[in-house]
C-alpha positions as CSV (number, residue, x, y, z in Angstrom):
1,X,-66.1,-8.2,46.4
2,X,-67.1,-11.7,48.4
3,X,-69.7,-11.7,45.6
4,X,-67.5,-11.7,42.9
5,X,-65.1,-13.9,44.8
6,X,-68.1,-16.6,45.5
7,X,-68.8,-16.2,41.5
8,X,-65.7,-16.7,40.2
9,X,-64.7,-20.1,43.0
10,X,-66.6,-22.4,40.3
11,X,-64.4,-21.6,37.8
12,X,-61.3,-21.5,39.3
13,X,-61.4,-24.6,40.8
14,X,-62.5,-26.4,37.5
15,X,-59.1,-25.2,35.7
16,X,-57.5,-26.1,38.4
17,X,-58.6,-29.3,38.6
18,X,-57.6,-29.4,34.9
19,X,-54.3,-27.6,35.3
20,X,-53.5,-30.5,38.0
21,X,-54.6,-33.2,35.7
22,X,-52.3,-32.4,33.6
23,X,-49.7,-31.5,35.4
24,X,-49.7,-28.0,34.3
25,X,-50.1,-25.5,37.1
26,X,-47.8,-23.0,35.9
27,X,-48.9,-22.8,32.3
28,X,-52.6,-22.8,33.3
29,X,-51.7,-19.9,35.6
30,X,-50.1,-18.2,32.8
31,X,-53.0,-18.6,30.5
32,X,-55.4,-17.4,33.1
33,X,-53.6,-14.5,34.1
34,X,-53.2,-13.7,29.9
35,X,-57.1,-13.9,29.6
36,X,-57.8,-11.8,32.7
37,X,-55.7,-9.5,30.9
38,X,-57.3,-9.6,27.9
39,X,-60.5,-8.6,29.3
40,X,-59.7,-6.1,31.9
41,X,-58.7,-4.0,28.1
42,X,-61.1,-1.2,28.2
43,X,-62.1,-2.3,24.6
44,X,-62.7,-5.5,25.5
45,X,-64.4,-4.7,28.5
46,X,-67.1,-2.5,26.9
47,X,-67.7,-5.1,23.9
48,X,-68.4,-7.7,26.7
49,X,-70.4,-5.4,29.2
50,X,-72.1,-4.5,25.6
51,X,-76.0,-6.7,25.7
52,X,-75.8,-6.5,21.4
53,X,-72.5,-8.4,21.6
54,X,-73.1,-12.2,21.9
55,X,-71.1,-13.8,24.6
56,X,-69.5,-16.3,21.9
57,X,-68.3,-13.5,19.6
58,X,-66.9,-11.8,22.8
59,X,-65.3,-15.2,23.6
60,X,-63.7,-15.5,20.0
61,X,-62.4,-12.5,20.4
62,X,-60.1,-13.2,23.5
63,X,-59.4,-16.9,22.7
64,X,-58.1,-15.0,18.9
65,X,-55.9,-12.4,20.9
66,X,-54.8,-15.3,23.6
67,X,-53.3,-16.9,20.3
68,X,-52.3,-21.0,19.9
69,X,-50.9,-20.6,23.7
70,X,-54.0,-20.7,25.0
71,X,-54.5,-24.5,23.5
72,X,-58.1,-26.2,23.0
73,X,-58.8,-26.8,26.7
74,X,-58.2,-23.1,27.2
75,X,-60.6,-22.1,24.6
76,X,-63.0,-24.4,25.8
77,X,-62.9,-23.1,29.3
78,X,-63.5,-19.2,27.5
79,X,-66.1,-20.4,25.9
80,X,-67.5,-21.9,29.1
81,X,-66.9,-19.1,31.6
82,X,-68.3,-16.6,28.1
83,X,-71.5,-19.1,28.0
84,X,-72.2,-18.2,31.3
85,X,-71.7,-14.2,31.1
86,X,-68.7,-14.2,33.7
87,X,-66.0,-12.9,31.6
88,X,-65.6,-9.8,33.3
89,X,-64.6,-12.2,36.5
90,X,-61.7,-13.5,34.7
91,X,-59.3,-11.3,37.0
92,X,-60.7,-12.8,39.9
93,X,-60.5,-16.4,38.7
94,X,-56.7,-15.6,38.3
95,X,-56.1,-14.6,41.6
96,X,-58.1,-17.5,43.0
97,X,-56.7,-20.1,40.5
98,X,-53.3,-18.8,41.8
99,X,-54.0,-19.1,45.5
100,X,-54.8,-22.4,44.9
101,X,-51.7,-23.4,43.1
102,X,-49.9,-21.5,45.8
103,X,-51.5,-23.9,48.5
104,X,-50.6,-26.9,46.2
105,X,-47.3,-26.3,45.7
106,X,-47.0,-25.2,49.8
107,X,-46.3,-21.8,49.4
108,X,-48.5,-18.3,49.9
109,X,-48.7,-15.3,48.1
110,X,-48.2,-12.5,50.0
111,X,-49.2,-8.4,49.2
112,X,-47.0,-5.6,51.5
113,X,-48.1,-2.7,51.0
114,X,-46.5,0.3,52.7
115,X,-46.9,3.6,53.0
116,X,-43.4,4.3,51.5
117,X,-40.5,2.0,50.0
118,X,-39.0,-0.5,51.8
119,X,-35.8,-1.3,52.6
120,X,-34.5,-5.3,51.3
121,X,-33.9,-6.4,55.1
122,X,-37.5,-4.5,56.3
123,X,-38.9,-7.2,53.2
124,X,-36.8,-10.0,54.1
125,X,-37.5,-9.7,58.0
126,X,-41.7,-9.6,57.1
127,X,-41.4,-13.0,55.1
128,X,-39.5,-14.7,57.7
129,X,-42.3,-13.2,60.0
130,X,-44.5,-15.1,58.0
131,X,-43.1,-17.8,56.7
132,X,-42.9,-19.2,60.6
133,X,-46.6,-17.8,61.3
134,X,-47.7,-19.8,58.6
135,X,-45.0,-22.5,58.4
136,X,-44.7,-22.4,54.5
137,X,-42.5,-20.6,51.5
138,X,-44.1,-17.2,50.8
139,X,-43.9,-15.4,47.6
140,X,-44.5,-11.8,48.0
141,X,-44.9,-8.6,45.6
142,X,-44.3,-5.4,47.5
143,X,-46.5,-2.3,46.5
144,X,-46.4,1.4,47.7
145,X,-49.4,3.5,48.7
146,X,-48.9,6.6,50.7
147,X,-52.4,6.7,51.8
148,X,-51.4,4.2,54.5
149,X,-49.6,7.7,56.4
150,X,-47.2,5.3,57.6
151,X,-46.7,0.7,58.5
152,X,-47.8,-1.4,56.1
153,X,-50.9,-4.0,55.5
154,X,-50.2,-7.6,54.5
155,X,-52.6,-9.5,52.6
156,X,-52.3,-13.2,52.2
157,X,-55.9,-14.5,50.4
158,X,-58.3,-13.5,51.9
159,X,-56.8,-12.6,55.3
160,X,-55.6,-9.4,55.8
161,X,-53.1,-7.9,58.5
162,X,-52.9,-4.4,58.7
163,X,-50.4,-2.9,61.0
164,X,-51.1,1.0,59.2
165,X,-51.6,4.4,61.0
166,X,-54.6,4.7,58.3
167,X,-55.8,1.4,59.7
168,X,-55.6,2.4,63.2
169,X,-56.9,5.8,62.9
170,X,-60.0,4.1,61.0
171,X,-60.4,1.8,64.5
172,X,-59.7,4.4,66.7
173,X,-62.5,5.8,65.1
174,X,-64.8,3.3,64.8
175,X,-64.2,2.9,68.3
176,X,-65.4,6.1,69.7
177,X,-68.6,6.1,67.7
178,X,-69.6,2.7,69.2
């Protein structure tokens, strides 16, 4: 994953360095998150993992289903990121593109996933929780997985908190090997 992560960076940082030029965070974030669903389409996915394809018919492809949105600097920067056979990272250069608008704009984005569904105030009482760790706004999505057994695991970037019985079995583990 820190492969794809340190792949992706480049790119990321050149939209939003074009986003913030024109004062456009939110609409470049909404254009990349609309491409990196446009390729993450199975379709799509196989035509560009596909070596008889060429990258810039693969590229025409998602700037034609991104439609007059996507605008000429968007196309460009499809045709750029095609050029260079990292479509598939498109996903990636989302999440990163948003993190940084996140740290622009002085807020985080914030994952809780528990091991069942949370109650309003349990949601409420984490953010505060992290909005003075980190002394910024925080933006969170909240996700269920019940392979967790139980708690919940935060993930904020890069940095993860886990605070799950699935997370401490695995170190409880890891520590009786050693």
């Amino acid at each position: 994953m820190s492969e794809l992560s340190t792949l992706a960076r480049p790119y990321a940082e050149a939209a939003f360095r074009i986003a913030q030029a024109e004062s456009d965070l939110a609409g470049w974030s909404s254009r990349i998150a609309t491409l990196a669903a446009i390729v993450s389409d199975a379709q799509v996915a196989r035509l560009n993992a596909d070596p008889a394809v060429d990258a810039d018919r693969v590229a025409a492809l998602v700037i034609d289903v991104a439609g007059a949105e996507l605008g000429e600097r968007g196309a460009s920067f499809v045709k750029v990121v095609a050029e260079n056979g990292r479509l598939a990272l498109l996903p990636v250069i989302s999440e990163q593109f948003d993190t940084l608008k996140a740290s622009a704009e002085g807020t985080l984005e914030a994952t809780i996933t528990s091991a069942q569904e949370m109650a309003q105030a349990q949601v409420d009482e984490l953010v505060a929780g992290l909005r003075a760790k980190f002394n910024r706004a925080v933006n969170v999505q909240v996700a269920v997985d019940p392979e967790l057994i139980g708690g919940a695991v935060i993930t904020i970037g890069d940095q993860v908190i886990d605070g799950s019985v699935k997370g401490r079995l695995q170190r409880m583990s890891f520590a009786l090997q050693g």
